[in-house]
C-alpha positions in Angstrom: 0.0 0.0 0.0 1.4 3.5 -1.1 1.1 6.1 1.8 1.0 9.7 0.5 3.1 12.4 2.6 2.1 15.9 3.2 4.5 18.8 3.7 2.7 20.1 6.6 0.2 19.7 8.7 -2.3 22.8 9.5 -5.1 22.8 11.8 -7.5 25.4 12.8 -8.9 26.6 16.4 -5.1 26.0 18.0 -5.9 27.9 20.9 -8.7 26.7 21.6 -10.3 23.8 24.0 -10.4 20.8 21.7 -6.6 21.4 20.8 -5.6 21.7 24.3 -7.3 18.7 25.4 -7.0 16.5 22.3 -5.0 17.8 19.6 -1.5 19.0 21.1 -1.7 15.0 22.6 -2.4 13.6 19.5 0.1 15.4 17.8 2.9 14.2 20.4 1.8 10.2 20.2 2.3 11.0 16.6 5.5 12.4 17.1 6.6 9.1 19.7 5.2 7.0 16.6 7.4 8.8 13.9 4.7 9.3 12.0 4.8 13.2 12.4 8.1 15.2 10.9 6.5 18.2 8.8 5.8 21.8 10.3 2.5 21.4 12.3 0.9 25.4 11.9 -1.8 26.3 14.2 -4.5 29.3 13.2 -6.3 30.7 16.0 -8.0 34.4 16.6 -6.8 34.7 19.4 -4.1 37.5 19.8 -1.2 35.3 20.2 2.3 34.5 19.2 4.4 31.6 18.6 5.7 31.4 22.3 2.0 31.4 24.1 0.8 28.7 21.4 3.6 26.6 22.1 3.3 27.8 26.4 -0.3 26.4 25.7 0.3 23.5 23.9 3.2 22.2 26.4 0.6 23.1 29.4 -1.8 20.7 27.6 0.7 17.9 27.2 1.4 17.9 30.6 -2.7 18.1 31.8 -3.3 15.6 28.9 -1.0 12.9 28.5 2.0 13.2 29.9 4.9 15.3 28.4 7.7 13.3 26.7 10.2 15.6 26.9 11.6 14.3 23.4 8.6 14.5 21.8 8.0 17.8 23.2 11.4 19.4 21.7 10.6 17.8 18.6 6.8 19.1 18.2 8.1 22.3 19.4 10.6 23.0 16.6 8.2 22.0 14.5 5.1 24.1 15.2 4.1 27.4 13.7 1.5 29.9 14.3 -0.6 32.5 12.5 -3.0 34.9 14.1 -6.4 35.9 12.5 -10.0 35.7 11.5 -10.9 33.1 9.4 -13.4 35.7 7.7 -10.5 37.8 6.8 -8.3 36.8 3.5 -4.7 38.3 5.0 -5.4 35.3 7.5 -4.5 32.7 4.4 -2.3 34.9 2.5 -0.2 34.3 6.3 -0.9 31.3 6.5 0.2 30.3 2.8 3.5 32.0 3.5 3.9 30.0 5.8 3.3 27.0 4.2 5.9 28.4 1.9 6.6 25.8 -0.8 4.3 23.0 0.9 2.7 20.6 -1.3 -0.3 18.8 -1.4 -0.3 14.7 -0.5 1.3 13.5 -4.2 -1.5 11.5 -6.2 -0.4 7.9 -6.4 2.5 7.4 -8.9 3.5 10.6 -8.6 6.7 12.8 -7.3 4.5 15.5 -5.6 1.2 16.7 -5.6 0.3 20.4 -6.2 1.7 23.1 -4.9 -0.6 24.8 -1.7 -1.3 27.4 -3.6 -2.8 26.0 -6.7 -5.2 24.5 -4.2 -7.3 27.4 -2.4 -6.4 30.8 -3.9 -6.4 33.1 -0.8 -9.0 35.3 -2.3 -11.9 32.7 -1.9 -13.4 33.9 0.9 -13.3 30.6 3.8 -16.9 29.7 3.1 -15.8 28.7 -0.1 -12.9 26.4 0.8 
C-alpha cells in the first residue's frame, strides 16, 4: 500500500479547547510514533504569538497525557502559528506563506502533488474552501 506524505500539517482553532485537550496530545503520540516530521501550523483568533501557542500546547501535554520531553522538543521546533479571522483573506495569504513551498499529499504514482497554492487561492473567501 502507497502512503501519501504531506509537507505540513495545519489545523485550525489551535488555541482553543479541543486542541488543548485532544489535539496537542495527539500530535505528540504521533511524534513518539514517527509518523509526524513536517511543520505542524496552528490558526487561531486569538491575539497570540508563537511562544504562548507553544506555552499552551506544552501546558496541555502535561494536563493531557503526559509530556515526553523528546517529543515535546521535537513538536516544538516543529510548530508554527498565524494569528487571524478566518473571515479575513490576510489570515490565508499568512498562513500560505507560511506553508511556503508546501505541497499537497502526491496523487499515487507521482513525485509531488500540487503546490498549496494551486489548491485554495487566498482570495476565496473561507466559506468557499
Amino acid at each position: 500500500m502507497d502512503q501519501q506524505h504531506s509537507d505540513a500539517l495545519v489545523f485550525f482553532g489551535a488555541t482553543g479547547d479541543l486542541a488543548y485537550k485532544k489535539i496537542f496530545p495527539a500530535l505528540q503520540a504521533m511524534i513518539k510514533r514517527g509518523t509526524l516530521n513536517v511543520p505542524v501550523i496552528g490558526v487561531a483568533k486569538a491575539g497570540w504569538n508563537l511562544d504562548q501557542l507553544k506555552a499552551r500546547a506544552k501546558d496541555s501535554l502535561e494536563q493531557h497525557g503526559g509530556l515526553d520531553q523528546a517529543a515535546w522538543d521535537k513538536l516544538s521546533s516543529l510548530l508554527r502559528y498565524v494569528d487571524g479571522d478566518y473571515a479575513d483573506p490576510a489570515t490565508f495569504v499568512a498562513l500560505r506563506k507560511e506553508l511556503g513551498d508546501a505541497h499537497a499529499p502526491a496523487p499515487a504514482g507521482s513525485a509531488a502533488g500540487p503546490p498549496i497554492s494551486e489548491l485554495a487561492p487566498t482570495s476565496w473567501p473561507p466559506a468557499q474552501l
